[in-house]
GUTI-801657 format. One line per 4 residues: number of its first residue (from 1); their letters; for each residue y, x, z of C-alpha. Coordinates in pm, 1 decimal, m for minus. Layout:
BEGIN
NUM) a) Y X Z  ...
//
This chain:
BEGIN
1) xxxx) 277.9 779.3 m2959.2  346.4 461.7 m3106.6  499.9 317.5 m3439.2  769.0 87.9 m3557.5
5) xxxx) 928.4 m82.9 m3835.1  1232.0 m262.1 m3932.9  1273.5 m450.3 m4214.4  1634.2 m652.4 m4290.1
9) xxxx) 1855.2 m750.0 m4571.4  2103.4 m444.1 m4640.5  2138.2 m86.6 m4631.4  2423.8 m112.9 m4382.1
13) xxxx) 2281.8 m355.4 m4145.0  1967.6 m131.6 m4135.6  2180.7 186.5 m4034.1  2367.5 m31.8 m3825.0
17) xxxx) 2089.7 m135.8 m3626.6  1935.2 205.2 m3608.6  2243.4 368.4 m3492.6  2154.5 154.6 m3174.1
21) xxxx) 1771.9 186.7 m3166.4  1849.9 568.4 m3142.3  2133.6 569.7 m2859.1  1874.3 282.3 m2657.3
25) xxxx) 1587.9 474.3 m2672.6  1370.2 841.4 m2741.3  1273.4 787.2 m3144.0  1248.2 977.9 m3411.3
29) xxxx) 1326.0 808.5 m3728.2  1055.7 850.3 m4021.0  1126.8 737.8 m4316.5  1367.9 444.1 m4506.7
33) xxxx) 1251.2 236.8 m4790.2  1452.4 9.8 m5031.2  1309.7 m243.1 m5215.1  1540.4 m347.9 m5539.6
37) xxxx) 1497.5 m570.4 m5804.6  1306.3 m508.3 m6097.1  1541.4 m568.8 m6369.0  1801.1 m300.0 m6198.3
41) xxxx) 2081.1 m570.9 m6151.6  2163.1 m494.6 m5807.9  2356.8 m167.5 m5720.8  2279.0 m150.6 m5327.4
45) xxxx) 1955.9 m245.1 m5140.7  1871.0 m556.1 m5099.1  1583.6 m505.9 m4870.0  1508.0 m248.6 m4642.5
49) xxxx) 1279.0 m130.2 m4388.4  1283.8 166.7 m4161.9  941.9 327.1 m3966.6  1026.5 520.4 m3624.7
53) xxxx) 811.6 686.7 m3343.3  766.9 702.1 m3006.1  603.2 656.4 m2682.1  542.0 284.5 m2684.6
57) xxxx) 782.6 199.2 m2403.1  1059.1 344.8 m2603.7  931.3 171.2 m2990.3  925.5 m124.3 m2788.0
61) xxxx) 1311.5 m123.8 m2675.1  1398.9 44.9 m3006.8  1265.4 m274.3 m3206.7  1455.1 m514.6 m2972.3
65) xxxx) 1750.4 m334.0 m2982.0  1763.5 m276.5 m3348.0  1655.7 m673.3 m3374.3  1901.8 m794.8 m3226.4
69) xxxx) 2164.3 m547.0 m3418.3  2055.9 m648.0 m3719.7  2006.5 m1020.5 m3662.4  2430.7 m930.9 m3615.4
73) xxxx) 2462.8 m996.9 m4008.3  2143.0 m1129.7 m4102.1  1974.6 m1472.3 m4040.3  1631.8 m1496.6 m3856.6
77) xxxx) 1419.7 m1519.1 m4128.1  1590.7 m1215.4 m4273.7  1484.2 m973.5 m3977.5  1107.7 m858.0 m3945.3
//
């Protein structure tokens, strides 16, 4: 089994990308983090990041899939 992670600007674009990671390849999604600022002025995620298994043939297309998703409303240096 292998591991992988997503991290992107928005709550949507995250989902968004998964939605394809899933349908491209055997994962199983683990867990979703937001990170928000401090001071509680935003009311949606600003950054998130996603952790999914599988066999590392699958994590492998399920990152580049979900890349290239979410690089579909984000900029490159917004997409880890």
């Amino acid at each position: 089994m292998a591991i992988g992670f997503l991290e992107c600007a928005g709550y949507g674009a995250l989902l968004y990308a998964m939605d394809k990671a899933c349908k491209a390849a055997d994962i199983k999604i683990l867990g979703i983090d937001t990170i928000n600022p401090k001071d509680s002025s935003a009311f949606i995620p600003l950054t998130t990041q996603v952790k999914f298994e599988g066999t590392i043939s699958d994590v492998q297309v399920a990152a580049e899939v979900a890349r290239e998703a979410a690089l579909r409303f984000n900029s490159e240096k917004e997409v880890i």
